[in-house]
N, C-alpha and C positions, 0 to 999 in steps of 0.2 A: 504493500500500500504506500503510496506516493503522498506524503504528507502536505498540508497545506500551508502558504504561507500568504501574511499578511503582513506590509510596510505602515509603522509609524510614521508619519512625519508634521511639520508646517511649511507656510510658506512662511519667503524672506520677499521674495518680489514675483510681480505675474508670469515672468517670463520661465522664471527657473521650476515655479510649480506647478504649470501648466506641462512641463517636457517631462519634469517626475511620474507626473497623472498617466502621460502617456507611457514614459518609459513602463513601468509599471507593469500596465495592462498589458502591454507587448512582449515583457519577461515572462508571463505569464503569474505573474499575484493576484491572488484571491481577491482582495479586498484592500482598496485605503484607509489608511485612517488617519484623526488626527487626533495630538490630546484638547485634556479642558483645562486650563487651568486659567481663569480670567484674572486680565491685569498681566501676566505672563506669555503670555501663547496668543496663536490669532485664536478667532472666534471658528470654533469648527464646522459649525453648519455652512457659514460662508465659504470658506475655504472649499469645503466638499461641494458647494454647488458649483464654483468654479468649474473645478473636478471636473464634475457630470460632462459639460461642456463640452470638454472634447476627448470625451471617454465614450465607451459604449456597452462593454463588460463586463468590468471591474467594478467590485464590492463599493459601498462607499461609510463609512461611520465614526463617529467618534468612539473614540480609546482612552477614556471612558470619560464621558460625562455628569459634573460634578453633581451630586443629585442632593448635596449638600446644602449647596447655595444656588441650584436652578430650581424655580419652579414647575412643576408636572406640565399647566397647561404651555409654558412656552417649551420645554423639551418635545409633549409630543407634536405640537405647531412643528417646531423645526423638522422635526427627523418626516413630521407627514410631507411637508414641502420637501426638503432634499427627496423623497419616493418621487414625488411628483415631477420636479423638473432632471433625477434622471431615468426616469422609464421604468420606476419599480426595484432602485438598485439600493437602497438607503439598509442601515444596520442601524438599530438600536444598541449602545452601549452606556450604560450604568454602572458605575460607582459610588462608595460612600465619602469619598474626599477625603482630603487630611494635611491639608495647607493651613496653619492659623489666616495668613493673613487672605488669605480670599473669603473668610468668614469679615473677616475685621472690615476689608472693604464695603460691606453691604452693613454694615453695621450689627453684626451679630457675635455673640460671641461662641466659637468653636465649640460643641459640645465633648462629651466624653465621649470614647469608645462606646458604650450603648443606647447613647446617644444619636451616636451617627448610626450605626450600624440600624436604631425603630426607623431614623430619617429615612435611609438607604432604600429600606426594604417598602415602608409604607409610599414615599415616590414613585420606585419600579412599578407598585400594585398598582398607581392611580395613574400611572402615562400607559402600562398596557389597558388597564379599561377606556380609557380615553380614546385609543386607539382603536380599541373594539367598538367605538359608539356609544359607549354608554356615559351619562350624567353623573357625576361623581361628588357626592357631599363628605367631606371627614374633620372631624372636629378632635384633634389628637396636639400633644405638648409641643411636636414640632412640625407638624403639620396641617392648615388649616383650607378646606376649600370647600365653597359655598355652589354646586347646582352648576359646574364646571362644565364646559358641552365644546369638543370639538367639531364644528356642525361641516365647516370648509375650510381647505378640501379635505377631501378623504383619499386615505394612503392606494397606490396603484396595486403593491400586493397584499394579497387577502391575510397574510401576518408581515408584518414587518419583524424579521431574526431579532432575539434579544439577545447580548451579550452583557453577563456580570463582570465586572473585573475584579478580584479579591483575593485575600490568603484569611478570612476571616472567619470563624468555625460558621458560625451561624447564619453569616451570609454565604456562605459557599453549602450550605444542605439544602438554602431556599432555590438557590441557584439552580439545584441538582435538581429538583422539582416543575421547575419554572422556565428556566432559559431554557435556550438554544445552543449556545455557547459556553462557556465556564473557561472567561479570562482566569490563568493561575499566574496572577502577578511576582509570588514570591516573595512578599514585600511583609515583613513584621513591623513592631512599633516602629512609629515615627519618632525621628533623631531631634537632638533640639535644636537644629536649624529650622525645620519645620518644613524640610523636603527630601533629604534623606532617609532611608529607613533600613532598620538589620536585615539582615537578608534572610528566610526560609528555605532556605538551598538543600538541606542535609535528604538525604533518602528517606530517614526516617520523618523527617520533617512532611516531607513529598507526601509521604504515603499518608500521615494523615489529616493532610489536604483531600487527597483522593477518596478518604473514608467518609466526609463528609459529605462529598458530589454525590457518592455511590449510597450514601441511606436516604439523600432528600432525593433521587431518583427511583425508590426502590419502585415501584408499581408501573412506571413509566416503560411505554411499550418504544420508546426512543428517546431513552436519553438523553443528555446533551455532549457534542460535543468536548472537547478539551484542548484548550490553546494556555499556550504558555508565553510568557514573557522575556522573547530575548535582551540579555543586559548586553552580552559581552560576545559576539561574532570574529574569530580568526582563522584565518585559513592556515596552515603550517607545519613541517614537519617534525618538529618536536613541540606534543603538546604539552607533554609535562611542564618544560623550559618555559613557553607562555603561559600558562595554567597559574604557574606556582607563586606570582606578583597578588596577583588577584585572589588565589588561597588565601597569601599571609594577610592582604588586607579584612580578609572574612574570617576567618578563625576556622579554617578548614586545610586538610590534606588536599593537592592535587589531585590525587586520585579523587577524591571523594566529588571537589569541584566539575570535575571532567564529567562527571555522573548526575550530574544536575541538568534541568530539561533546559534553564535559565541559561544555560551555556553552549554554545557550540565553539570548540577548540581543535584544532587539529588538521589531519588534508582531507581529501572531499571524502573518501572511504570510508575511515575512520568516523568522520562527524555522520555521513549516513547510517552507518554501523550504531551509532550510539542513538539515533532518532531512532533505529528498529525496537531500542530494548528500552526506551520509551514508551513506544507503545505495547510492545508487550509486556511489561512490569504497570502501567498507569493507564493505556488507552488514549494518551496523550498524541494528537493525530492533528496538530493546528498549533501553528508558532509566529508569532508578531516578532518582527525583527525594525529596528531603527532603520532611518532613511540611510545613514553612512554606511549601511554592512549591504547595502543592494547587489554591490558588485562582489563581493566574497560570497555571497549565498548564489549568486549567477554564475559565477567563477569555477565555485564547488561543485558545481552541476547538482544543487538540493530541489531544483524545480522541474526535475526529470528525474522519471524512472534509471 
């Protein structure tokens, strides 16, 4: 099985991400994406509608949208207009955030950990009914919406994909239940910069991530998907020798790094070799890779059998 790949990125100017959009689709990737981080980053609906433009194939969604500090009725607006203006291509992607100051800009102050994670989950619930048509009233501590009606327009395909992005227990079993996709970020507590975060790298860590997807999916006659979060793409013949930088900054062996889905290290063989026992240890079958590692993953020949 031929794993799927999807590109992070933003734009810097029209020109440069307009040939990305296309490059893109023509390497053959799944899907674009871009992030959310407002105040930081462009705005990702825009950006992707650009996209649309002069694409025809290719996935289009945010990676992840902050579901923190965006409200349901303009999330599902946006992702129903991106469907719309490119022909039915649009992805839903949701997260629970975790930037202080993108709370701080809107005047709110960053909740806790369960906190974010009621926001997270009650959001997702209220932009897919939105989605489906229906009027949505909820009167909850971080959440509040009064008889909310997405009337025009309505999305061109009959679901619009949803993708969670998370390492978090409780959002990653609603996920397993609900999405489509099961972004596995990797990503443990937030660092006190208030954008860094430890990493969840370790196998055993992996696995119970994956234990999570796997009990909120249990009844599901399909699943969700599983994508992961590339940090660190190198192509090269001694992986160890690259590996080992990036261990010591993580509190991990080599080895061990190597064996993380967060990573692809080594020549093209090797990194295919290690997306196989991916998927057969986790099911892990879908991996977001940054705009800069486009040509190491083209290089490595990862988007062909």
């Amino acid at each position: 099985m031929t794993p799927v790949f999807s590109v992070q990125a933003q734009p810097t100017d029209a020109a440069s991400w307009l040939e990305l959009a296309i490059r893109c689709e023509q390497a053959g990737f799944d899907t674009l994406q871009a992030a959310d981080h407002p105040g930081s980053c462009s705005a990702p609906s825009v950006a992707l509608a650009a996209a649309a433009a002069v694409t025809s194939r290719i996935r289009l969604g945010a990676y992840v949208s902050n579901a923190g500090v965006r409200e349901p009725i303009h999330l599902a607006a946006d992702v129903v207009t991106l469907d719309v203006v490119s022909g039915g291509r649009a992805r839903l992607g949701l997260g629970a955030g975790h930037t202080p100051a993108e709370w701080q800009a809107i005047g709110r102050d960053r909740p806790d950990v369960r906190g974010r994670v009621d926001r997270c989950l009650a959001v997702a619930e209220a932009v897919v009914a939105l989605l489906n048509g229906e009027t949505v009233t909820r009167h909850e501590p971080l959440l509040d919406m009064v008889e909310a009606r997405l009337e025009a327009p309505r999305p061109v395909q009959e679901r619009i994909p949803l993708t969670i992005g998370t390492a978090n227990s409780r959002i990653l079993r609603w996920a397993g239940e609900h999405a489509d996709i099961v972004g596995l970020s990797g990503l443990g507590r937030t660092l006190e910069d208030g954008h860094r975060h430890e990493a969840r790298w370790r196998t055993d860590q992996v696995d119970q991530q994956i234990a999570q997807v796997v009990a909120g999916a249990a009844g599901r006659a399909q699943p969700p998907a599983l994508e992961a979060l590339v940090q660190i793409v190198e192509v090269t013949d001694d992986a160890e020798a690259a590996a080992a930088p990036h261990a010591q900054r993580l509190g991990m062996s080599a080895a061990d790094l190597l064996e993380a889905p967060f990573v692809m290290i080594g020549t093209g063989e090797e990194i295919r070799a290690a997306l196989a026992r991916h998927e057969k240890r986790w099911g892990i079958s879908r991996y977001a890779v940054r705009a800069n590692t486009i040509d190491a993953v083209v290089d490595a020949g990862l988007l062909t059998e």
